[in-house]
C-alpha positions as CSV (number, residue, x, y, z in Angstrom):
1,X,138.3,130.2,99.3
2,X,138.3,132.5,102.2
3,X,137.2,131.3,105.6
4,X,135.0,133.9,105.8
5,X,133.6,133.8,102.4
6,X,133.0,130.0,102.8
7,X,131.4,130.4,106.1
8,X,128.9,133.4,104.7
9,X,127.8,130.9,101.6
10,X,127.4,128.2,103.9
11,X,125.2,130.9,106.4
12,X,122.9,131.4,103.5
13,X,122.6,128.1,102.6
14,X,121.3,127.3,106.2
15,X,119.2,130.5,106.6
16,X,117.4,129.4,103.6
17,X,117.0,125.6,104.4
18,X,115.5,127.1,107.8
19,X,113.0,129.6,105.8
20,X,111.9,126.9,103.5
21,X,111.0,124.7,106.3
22,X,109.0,127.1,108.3
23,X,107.5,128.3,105.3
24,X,106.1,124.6,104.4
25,X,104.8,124.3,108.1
26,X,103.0,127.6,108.4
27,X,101.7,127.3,104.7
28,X,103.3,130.7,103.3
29,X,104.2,129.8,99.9
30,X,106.3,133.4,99.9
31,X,108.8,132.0,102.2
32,X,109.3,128.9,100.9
33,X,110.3,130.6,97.8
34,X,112.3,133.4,99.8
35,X,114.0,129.9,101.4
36,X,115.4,128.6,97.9
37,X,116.4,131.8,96.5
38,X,118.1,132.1,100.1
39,X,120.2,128.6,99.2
40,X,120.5,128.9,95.6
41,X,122.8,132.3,96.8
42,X,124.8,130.8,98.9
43,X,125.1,127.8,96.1
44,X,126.5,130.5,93.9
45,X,128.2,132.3,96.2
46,X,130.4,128.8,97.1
47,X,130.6,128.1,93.0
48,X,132.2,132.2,93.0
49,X,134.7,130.9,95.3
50,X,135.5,127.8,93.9
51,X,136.4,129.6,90.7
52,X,138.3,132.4,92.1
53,X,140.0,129.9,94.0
54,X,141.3,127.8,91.1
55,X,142.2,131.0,88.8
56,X,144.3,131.8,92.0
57,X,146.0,128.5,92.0
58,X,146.5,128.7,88.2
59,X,148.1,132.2,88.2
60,X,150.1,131.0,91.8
61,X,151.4,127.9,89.6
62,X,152.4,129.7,86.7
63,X,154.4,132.3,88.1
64,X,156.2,129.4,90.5
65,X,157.0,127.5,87.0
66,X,158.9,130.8,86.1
């Protein structure tokens, strides 16, 4: 996984932890709800690079075992 790419799941995971939260204080349901969509991206974003990141290291192993 890309430094970057790690970093910018890992940004939205915050951003949306921080949303929620302020959402629950001030009482505005539409936040709190903004707040997990915000994690659940950078959830999947991480689980995108994961993947990528394995089919790399499959493909890098093959062609070494050649």
């Amino acid at each position: 996984m890309s430094a970057s790419d790690k970093a910018e799941a890992h940004m939205d995971k915050l951003k949306g932890t921080a949303k929620e939260a302020v959402g629950r204080v001030t009482g505005d349901d539409e936040q709190v709800a903004e707040g997990k969509m915000d994690q659940v991206k950078g959830d999947l974003k991480g689980a995108a690079e994961k993947v990528k990141d394995s089919v790399k290291d499959v493909f890098d192993r093959d062609s070494r075992d050649q």
